[in-house]
gemmi code that builds the backbone of each chain (N, CA, C; Angstrom):
import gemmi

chains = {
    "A": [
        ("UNK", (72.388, 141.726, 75.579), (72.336, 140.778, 76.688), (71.615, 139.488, 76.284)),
        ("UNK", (70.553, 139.589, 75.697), (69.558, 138.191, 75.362), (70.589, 137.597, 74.060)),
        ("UNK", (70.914, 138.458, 73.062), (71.952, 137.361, 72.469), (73.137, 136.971, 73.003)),
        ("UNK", (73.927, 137.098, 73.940), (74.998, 136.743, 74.842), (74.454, 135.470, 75.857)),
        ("UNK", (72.971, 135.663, 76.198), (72.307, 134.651, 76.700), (71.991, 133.547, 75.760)),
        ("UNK", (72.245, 133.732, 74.600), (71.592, 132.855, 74.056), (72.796, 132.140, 73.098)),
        ("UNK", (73.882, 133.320, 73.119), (75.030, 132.102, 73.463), (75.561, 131.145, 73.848)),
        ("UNK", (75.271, 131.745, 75.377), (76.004, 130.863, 76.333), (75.405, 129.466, 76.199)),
        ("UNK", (74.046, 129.860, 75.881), (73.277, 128.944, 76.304), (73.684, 127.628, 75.155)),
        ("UNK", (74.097, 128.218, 73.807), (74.490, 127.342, 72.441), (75.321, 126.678, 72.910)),
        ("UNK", (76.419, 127.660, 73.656), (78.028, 127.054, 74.114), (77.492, 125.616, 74.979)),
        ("UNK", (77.075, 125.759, 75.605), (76.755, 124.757, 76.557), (75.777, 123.864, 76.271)),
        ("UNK", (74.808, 123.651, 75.231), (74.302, 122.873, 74.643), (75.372, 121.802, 73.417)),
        ("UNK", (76.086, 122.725, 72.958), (77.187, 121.923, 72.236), (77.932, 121.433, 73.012)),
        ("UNK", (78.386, 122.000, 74.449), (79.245, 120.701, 75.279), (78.405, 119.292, 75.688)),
        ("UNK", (77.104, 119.607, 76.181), (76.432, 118.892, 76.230), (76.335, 117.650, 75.300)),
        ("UNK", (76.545, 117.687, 74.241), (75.927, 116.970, 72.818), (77.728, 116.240, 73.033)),
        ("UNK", (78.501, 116.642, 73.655), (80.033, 115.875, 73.344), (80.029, 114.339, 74.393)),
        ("UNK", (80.579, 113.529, 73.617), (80.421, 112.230, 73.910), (81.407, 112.455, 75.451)),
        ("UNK", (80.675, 111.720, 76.525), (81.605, 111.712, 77.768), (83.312, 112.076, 77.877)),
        ("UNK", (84.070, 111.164, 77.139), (85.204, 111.357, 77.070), (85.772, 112.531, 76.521)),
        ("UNK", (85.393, 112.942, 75.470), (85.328, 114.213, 75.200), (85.283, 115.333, 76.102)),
        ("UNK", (83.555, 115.658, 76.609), (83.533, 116.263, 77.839), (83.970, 116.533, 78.913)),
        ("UNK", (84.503, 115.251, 79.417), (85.355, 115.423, 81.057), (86.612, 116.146, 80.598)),
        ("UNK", (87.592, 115.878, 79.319), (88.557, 116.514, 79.150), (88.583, 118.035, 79.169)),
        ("UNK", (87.564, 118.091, 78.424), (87.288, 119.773, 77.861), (87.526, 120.245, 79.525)),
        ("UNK", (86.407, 119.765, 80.348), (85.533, 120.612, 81.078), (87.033, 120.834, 82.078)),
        ("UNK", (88.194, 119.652, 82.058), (89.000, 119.760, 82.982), (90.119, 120.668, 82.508)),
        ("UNK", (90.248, 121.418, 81.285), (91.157, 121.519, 80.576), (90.691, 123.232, 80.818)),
        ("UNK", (89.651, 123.587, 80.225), (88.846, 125.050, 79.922), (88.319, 125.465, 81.116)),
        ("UNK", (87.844, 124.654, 81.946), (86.665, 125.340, 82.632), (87.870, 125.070, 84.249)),
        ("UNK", (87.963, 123.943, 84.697), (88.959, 123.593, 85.650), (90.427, 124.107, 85.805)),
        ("UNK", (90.816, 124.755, 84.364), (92.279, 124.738, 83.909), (93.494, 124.228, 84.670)),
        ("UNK", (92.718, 122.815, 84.738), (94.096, 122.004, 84.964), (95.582, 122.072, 83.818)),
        ("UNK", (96.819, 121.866, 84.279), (97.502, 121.778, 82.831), (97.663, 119.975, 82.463)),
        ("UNK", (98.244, 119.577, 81.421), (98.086, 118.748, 80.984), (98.445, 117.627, 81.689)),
        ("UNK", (99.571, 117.832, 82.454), (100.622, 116.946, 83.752), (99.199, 116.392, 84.125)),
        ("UNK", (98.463, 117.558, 85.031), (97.414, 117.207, 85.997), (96.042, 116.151, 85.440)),
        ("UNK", (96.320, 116.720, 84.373), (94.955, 115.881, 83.644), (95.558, 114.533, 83.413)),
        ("UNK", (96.541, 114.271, 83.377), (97.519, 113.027, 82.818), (97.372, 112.363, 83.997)),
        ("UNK", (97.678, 112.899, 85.185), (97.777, 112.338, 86.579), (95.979, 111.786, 87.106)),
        ("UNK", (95.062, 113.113, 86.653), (93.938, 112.552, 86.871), (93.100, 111.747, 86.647)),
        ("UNK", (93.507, 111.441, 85.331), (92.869, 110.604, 84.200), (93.605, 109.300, 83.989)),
        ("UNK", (94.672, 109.240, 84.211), (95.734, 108.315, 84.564), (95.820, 107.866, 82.901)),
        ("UNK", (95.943, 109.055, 82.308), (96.502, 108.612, 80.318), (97.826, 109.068, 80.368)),
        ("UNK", (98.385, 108.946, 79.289), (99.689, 109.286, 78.735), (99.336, 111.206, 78.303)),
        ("UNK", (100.458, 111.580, 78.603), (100.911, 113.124, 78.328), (100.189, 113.027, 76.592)),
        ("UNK", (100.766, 112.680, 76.353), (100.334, 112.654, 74.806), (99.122, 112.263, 74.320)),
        ("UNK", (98.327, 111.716, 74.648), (97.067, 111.221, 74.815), (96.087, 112.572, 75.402)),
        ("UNK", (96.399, 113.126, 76.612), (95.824, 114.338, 77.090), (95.846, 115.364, 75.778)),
        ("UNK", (96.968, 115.410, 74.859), (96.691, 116.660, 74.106), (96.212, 116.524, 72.522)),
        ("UNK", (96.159, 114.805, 72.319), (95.366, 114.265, 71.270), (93.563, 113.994, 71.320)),
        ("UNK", (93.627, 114.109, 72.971), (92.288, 114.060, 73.247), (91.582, 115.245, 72.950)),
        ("UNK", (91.924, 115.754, 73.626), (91.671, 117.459, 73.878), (91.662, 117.852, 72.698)),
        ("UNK", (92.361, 117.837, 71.315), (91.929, 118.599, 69.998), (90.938, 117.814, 69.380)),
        ("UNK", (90.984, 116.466, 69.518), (89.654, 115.898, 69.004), (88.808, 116.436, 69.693)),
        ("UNK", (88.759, 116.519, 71.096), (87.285, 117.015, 71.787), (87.258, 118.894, 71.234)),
        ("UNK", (88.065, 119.184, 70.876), (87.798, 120.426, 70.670), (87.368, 120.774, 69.067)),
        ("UNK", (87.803, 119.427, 68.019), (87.302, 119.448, 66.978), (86.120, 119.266, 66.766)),
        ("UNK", (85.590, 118.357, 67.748), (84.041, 117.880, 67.765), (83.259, 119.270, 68.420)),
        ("UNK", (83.644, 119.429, 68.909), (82.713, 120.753, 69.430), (82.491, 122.060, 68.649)),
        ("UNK", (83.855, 122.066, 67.886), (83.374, 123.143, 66.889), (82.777, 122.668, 65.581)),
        ("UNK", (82.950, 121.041, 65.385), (81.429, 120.683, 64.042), (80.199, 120.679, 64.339)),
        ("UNK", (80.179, 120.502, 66.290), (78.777, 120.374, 66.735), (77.948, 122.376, 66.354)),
        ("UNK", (79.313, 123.309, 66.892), (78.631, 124.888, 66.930), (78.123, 124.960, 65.376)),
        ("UNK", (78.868, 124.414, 64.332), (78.938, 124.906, 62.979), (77.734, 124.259, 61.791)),
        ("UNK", (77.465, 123.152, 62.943), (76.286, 122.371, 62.397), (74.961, 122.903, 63.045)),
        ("UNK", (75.480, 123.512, 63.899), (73.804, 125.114, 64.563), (73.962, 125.912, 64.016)),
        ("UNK", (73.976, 126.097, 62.653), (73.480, 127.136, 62.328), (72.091, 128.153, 62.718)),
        ("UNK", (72.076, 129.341, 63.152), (73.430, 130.419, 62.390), (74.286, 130.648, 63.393)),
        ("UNK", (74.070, 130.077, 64.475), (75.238, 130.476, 65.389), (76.472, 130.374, 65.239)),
        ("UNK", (76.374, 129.811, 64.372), (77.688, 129.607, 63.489), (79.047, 130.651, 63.597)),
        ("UNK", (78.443, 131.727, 63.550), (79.240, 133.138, 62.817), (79.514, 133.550, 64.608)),
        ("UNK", (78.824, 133.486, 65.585), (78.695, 134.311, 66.239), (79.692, 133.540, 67.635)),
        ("UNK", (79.588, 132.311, 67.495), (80.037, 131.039, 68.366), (81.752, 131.348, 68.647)),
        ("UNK", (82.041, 131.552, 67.353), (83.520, 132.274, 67.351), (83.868, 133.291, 67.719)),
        ("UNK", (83.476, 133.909, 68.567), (83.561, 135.044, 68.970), (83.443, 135.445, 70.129)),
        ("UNK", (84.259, 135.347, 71.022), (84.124, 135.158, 72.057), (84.021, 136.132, 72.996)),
        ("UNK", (83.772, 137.601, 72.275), (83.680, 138.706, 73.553), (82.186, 138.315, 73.619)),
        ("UNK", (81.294, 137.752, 72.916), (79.999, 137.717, 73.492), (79.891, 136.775, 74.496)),
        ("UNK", (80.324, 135.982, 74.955), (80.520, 135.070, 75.924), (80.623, 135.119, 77.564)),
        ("UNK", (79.477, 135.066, 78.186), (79.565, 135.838, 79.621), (80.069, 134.562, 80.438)),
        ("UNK", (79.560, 134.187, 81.803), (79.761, 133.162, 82.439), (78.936, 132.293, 82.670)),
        ("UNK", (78.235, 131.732, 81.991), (77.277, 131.037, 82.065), (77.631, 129.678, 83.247)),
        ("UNK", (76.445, 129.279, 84.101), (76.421, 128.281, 85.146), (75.741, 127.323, 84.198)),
        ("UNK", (76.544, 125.954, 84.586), (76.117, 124.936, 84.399), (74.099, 124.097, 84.225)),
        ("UNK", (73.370, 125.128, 85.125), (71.998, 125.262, 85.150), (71.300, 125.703, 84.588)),
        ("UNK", (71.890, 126.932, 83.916), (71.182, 127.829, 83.038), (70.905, 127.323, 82.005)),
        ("UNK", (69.328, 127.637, 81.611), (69.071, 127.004, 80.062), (69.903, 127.487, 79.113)),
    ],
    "B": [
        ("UNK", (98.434, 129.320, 49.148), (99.585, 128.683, 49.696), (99.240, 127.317, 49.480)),
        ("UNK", (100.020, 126.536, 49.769), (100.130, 125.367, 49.140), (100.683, 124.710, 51.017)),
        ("UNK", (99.828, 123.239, 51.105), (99.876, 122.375, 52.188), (101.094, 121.570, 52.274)),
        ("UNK", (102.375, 122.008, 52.954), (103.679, 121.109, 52.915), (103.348, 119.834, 54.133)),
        ("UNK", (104.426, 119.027, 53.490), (104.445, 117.859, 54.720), (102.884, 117.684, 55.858)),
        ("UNK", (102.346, 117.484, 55.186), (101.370, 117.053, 56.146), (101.411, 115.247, 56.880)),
        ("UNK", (102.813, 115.479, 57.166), (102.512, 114.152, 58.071), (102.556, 115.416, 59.540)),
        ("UNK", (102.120, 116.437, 59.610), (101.974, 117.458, 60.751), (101.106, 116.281, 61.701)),
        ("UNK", (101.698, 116.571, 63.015), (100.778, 116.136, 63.634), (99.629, 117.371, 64.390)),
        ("UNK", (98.291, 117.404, 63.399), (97.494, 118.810, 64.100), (96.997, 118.800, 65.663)),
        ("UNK", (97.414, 117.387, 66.417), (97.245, 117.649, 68.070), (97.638, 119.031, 68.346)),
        ("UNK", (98.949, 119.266, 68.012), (100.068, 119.590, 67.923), (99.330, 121.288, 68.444)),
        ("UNK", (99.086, 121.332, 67.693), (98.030, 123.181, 67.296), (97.739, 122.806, 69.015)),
        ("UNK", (96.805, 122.254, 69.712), (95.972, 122.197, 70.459), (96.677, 122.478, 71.747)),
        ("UNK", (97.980, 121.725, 71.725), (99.591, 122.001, 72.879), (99.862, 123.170, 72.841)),
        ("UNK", (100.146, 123.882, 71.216), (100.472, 125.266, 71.360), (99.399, 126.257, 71.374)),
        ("UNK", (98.101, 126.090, 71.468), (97.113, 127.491, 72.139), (97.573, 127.225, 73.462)),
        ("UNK", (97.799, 126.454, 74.353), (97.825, 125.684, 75.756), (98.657, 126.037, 76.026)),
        ("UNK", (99.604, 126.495, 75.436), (100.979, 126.912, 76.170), (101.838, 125.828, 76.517)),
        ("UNK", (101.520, 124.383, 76.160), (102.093, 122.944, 76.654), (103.247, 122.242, 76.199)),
        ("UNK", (103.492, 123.299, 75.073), (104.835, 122.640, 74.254), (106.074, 122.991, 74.706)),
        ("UNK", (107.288, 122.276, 74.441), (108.759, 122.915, 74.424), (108.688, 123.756, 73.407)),
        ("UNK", (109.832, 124.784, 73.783), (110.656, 125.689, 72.658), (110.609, 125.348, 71.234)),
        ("UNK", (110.932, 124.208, 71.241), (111.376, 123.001, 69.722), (109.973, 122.923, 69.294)),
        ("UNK", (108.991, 122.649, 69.847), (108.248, 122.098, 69.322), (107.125, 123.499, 68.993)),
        ("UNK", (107.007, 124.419, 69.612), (106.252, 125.489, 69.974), (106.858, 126.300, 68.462)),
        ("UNK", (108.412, 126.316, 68.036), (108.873, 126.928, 66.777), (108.596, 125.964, 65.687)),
        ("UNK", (108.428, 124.688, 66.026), (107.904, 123.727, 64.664), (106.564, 124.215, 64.156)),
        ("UNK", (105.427, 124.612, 65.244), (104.467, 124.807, 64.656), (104.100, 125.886, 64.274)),
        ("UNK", (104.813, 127.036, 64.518), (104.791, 128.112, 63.967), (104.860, 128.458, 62.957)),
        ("UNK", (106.011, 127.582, 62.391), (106.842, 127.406, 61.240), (105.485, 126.714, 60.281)),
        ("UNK", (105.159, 126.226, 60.695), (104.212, 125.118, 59.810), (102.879, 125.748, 59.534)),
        ("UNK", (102.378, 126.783, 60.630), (100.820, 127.653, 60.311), (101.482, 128.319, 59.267)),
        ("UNK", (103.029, 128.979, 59.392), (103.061, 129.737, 58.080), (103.214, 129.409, 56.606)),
        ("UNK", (103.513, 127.963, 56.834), (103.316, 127.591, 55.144), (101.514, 126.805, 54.530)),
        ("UNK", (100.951, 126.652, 56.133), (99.949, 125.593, 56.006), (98.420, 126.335, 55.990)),
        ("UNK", (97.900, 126.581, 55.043), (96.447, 127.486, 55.014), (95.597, 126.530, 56.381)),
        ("UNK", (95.310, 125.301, 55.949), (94.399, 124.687, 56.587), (94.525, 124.768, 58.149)),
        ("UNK", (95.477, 124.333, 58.460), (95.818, 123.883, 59.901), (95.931, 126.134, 60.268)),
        ("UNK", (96.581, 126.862, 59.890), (96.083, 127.908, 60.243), (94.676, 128.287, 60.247)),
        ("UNK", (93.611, 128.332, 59.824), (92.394, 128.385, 59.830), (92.061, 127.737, 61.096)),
        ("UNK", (92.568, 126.324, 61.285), (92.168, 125.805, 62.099), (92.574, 126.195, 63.711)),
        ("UNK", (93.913, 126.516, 63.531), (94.289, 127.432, 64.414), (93.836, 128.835, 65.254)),
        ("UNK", (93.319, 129.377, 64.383), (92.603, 130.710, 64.286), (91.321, 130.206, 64.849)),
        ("UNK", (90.081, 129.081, 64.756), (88.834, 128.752, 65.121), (89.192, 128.407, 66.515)),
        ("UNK", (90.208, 127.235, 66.326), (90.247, 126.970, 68.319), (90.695, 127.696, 68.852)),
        ("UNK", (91.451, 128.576, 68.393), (91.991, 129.937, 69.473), (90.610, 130.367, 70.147)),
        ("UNK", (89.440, 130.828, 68.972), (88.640, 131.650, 69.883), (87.386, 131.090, 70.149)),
        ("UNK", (87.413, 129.155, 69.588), (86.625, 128.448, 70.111), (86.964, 128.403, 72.172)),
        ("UNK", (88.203, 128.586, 72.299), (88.755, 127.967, 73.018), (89.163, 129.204, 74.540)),
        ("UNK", (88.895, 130.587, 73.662), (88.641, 131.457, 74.278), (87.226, 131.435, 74.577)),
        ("UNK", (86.669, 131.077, 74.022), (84.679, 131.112, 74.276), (84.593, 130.164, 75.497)),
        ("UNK", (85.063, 129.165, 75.469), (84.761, 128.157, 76.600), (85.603, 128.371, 77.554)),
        ("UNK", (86.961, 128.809, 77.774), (87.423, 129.680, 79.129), (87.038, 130.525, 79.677)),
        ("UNK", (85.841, 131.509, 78.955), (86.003, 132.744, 79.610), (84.469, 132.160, 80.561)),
        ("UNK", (83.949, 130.692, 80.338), (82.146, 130.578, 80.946), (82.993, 129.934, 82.565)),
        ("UNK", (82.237, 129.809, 82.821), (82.374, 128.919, 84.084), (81.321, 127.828, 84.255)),
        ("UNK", (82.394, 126.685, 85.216), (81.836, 125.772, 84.699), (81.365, 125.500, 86.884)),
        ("UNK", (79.840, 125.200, 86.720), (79.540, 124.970, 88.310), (80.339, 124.163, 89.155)),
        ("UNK", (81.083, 124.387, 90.495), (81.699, 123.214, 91.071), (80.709, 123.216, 92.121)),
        ("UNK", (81.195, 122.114, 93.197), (80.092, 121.500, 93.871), (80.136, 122.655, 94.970)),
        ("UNK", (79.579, 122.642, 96.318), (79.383, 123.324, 97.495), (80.528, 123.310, 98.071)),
        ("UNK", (81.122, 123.846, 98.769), (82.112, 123.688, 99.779), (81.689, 122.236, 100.855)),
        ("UNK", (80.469, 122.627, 101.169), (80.563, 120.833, 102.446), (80.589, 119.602, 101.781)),
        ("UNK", (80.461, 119.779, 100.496), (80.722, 118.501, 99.677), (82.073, 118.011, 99.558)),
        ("UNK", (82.446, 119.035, 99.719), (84.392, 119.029, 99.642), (84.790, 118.451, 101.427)),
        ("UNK", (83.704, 119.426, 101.878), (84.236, 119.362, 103.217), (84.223, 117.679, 103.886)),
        ("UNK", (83.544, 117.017, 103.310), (83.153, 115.465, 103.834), (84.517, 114.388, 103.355)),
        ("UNK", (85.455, 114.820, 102.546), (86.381, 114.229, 102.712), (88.019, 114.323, 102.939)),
        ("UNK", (88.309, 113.544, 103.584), (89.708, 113.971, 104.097), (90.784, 115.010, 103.332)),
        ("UNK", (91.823, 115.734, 104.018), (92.586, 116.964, 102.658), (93.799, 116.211, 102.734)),
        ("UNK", (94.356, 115.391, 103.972), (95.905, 115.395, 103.716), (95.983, 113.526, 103.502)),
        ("UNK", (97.257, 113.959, 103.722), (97.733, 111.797, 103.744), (96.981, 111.668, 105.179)),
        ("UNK", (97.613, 112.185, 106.400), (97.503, 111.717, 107.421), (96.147, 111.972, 107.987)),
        ("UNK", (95.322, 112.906, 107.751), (94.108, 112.732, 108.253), (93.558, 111.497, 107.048)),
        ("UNK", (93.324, 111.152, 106.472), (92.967, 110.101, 105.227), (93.587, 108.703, 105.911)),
        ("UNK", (94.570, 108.069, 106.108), (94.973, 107.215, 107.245), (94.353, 107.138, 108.441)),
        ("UNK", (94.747, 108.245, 109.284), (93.933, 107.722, 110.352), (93.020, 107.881, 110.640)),
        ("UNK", (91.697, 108.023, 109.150), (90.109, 107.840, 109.514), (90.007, 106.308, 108.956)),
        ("UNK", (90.912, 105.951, 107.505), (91.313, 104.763, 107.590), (91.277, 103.393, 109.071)),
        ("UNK", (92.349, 103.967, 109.698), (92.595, 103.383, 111.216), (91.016, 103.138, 111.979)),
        ("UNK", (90.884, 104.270, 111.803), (89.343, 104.444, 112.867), (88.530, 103.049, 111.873)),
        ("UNK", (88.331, 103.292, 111.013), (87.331, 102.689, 110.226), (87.297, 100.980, 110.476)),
        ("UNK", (88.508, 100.369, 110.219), (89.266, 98.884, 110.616), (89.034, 99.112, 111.713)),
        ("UNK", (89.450, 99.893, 112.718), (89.322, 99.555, 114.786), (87.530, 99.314, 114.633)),
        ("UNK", (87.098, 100.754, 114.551), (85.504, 100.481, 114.705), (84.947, 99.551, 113.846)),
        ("UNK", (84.960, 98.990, 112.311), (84.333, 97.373, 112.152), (85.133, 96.678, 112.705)),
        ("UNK", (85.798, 95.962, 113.353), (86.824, 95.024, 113.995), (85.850, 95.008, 115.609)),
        ("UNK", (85.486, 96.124, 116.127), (84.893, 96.225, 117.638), (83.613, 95.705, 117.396)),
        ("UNK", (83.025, 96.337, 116.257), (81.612, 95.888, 115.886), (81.355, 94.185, 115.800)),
        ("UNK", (82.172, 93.885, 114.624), (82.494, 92.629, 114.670), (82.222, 91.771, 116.077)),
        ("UNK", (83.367, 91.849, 116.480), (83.950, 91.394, 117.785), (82.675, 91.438, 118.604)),
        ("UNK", (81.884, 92.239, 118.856), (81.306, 92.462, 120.102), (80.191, 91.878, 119.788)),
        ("UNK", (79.667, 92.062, 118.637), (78.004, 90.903, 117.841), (78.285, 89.881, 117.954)),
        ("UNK", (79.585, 89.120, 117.695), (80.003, 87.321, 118.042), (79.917, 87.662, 119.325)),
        ("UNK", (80.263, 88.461, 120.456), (80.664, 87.940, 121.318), (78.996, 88.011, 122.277)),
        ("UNK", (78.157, 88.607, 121.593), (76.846, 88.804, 121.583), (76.120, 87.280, 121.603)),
        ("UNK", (76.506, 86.791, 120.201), (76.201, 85.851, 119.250), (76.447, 84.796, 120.486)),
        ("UNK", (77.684, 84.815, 120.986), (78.312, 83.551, 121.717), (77.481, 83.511, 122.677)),
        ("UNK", (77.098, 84.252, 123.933), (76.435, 84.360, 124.932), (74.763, 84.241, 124.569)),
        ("UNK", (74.099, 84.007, 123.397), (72.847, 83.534, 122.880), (72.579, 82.180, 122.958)),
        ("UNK", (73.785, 82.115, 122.151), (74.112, 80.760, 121.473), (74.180, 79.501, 123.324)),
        ("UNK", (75.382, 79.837, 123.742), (75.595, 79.147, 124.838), (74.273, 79.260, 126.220)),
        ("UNK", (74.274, 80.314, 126.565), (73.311, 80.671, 127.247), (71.848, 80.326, 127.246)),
        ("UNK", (71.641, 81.046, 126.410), (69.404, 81.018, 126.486), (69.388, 79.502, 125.998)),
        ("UNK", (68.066, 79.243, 126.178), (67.356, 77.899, 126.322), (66.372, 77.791, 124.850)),
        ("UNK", (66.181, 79.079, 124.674), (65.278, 79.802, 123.741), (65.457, 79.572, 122.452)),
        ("UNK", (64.964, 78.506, 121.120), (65.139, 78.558, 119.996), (64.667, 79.330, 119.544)),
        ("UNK", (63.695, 79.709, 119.710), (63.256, 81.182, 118.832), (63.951, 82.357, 119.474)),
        ("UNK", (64.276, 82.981, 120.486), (65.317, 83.571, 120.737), (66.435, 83.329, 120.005)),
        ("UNK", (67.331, 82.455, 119.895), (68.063, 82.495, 118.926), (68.069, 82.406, 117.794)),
        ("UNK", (66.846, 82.306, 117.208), (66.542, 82.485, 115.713), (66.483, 84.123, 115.129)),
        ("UNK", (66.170, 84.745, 116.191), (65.739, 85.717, 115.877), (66.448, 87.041, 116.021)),
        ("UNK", (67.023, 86.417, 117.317), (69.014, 87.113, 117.364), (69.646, 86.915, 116.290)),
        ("UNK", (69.624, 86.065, 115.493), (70.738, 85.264, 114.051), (70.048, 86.574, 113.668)),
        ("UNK", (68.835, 86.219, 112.927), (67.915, 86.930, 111.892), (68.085, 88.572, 111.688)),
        ("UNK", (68.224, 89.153, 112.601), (68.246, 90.575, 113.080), (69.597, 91.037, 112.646)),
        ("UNK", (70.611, 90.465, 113.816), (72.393, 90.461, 113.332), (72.548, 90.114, 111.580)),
        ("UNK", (72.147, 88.963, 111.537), (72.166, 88.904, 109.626), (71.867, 89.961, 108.878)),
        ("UNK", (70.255, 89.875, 109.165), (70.070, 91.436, 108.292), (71.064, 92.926, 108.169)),
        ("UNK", (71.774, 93.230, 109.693), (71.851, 94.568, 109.727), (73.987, 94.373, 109.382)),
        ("UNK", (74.213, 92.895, 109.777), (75.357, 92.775, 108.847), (75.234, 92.528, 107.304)),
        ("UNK", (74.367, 92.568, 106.706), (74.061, 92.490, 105.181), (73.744, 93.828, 104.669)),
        ("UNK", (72.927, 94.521, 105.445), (72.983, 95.673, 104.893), (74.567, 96.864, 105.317)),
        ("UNK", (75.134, 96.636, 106.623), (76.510, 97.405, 106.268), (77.325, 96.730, 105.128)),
        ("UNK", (77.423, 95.518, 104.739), (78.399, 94.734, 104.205), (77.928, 95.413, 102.682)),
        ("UNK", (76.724, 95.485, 102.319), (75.969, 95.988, 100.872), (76.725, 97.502, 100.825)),
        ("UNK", (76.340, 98.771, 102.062), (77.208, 99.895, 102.168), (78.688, 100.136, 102.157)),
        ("UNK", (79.416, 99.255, 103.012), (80.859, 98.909, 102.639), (81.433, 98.668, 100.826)),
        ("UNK", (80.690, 97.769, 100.672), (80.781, 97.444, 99.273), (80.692, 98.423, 98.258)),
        ("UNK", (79.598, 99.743, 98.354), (79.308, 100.500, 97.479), (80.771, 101.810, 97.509)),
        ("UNK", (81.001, 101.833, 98.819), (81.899, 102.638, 99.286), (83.244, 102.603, 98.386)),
        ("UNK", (83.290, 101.018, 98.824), (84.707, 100.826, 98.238), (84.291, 100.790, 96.780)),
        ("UNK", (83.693, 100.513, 96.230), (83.211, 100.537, 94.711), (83.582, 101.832, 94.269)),
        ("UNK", (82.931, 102.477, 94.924), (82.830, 104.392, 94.746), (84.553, 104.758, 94.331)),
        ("UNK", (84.678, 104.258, 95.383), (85.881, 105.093, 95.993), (86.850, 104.731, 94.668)),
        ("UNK", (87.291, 103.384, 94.481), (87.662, 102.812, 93.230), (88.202, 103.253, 91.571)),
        ("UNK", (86.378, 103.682, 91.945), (86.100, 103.980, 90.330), (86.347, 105.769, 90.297)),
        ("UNK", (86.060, 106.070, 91.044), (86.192, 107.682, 91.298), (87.369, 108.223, 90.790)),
        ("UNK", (87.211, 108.505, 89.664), (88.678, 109.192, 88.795), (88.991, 110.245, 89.465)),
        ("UNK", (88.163, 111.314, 89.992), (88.153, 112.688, 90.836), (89.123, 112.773, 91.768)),
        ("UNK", (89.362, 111.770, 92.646), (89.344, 111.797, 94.176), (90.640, 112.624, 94.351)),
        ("UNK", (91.605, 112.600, 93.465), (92.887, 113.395, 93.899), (92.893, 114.747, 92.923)),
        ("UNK", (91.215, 115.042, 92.539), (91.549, 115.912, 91.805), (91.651, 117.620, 93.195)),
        ("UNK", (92.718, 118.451, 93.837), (92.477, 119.038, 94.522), (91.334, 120.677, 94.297)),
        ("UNK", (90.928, 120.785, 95.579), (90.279, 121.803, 95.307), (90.623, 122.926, 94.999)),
    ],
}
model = gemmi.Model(1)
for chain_id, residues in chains.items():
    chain = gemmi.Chain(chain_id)
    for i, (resn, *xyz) in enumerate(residues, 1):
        res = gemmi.Residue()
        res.name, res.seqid = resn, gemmi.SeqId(i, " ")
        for name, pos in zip(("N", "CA", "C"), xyz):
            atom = gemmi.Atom()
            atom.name, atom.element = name, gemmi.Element(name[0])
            atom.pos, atom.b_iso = gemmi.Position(*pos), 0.0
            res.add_atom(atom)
        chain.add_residue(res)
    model.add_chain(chain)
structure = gemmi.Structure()
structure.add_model(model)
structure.setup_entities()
């Protein structure tokens, strides 16, 4: 449990550390699961733009986990991953 | 294995964990993790980067936060309506305030102080109006539904 906590807690410190634009995508993409239409409509970008964004923001987030070491190994792995709230340290 | 054609576009990977691609395009990249070490690797990390960050939840606001603004076209219009009638009455009725000061009393400081009062409390709605519509504007959210 305390390392699953202390996951979550990585997971969400590395979203944290993602430059705004980055972030709003992720958070609307993963956490919101809008599909891409919607994010296109919300964001008012091009279809194509939504899914060029989104792998950059998803590239940056996994140099941000891989540059915490050692969480490194463990970040990928996602049965440890509970539901962590936005508040939680 | 050896890296073919890498004019790949690797967005590409990011459409197909997403489920976002056509047929055509969903068998292009298939085709391409199997000749391409790198972009498979990479494939394989955001899969379960990407499973890690779906499975958290992410806080949304309260329900009465939701609840404070309109859901359809037509309730959204006609609070619209209300909004123009009631500043338009407001308006209207402070001049017509204004007029009966003005013409009427004898009183310069009375009417200085009628101006002074009306000024202020039309400067400060006009400052609130302003932020509103500012808000409202910039607010990328607003059609995002609940």
């Amino acid at each position: 449990m305390a390392e699953r906590n202390e996951l979550r807690a990585r997971v969400w410190q590395a979203i944290s550390k993602l430059g705004d634009t980055h972030r709003e995508i992720l958070v609307l993409r993963d956490f919101h699961d809008l599909a891409y239409r919607e994010i296109s409509d919300v964001l008012s970008i091009p279809l194509g733009t939504v899914m060029s964004r989104l792998h950059a923001a998803r590239k940056k987030l996994r140099e941000i986990l891989v540059a915490g070491e050692p969480m490194t190994a463990s970040v990928t792995d996602p049965s440890g991953v509970g539901r962590p709230r936005r508040n939680e340290p | 294995m050896t890296e073919p054609r890498h004019d790949f576009d690797e967005a590409l990977i990011s459409g197909y964990l997403d489920g976002e691609l056509t047929q055509g395009e969903a068998q292009r990249v298939r085709l391409h993790l199997e000749d391409c070490d790198r972009c498979r690797t990479m494939n394989e990390e955001l899969k379960k980067l990407r499973e890690a960050t779906m499975t958290s939840e992410f806080q949304v606001p309260e329900d009465t936060g939701w609840d404070e603004s309109p859901r359809s076209g037509l309730s959204r219009w006609l609070r619209n309506v209300g909004w123009i009638i009631g500043i338009s009455w407001v308006v209207g009725f402070v001049a017509w305030l204004l007029w009966l000061v003005v013409t009427e009393a004898e009183d310069p400081l009375g009417i200085t102080l009628a101006f002074g009062i009306v000024l202020a409390a039309g400067l400060i709605l006009l400052s609130v109006l302003v932020d509103r519509l500012r808000s409202y504007r910039t607010d990328r959210y607003r059609r995002v539904k609940k």
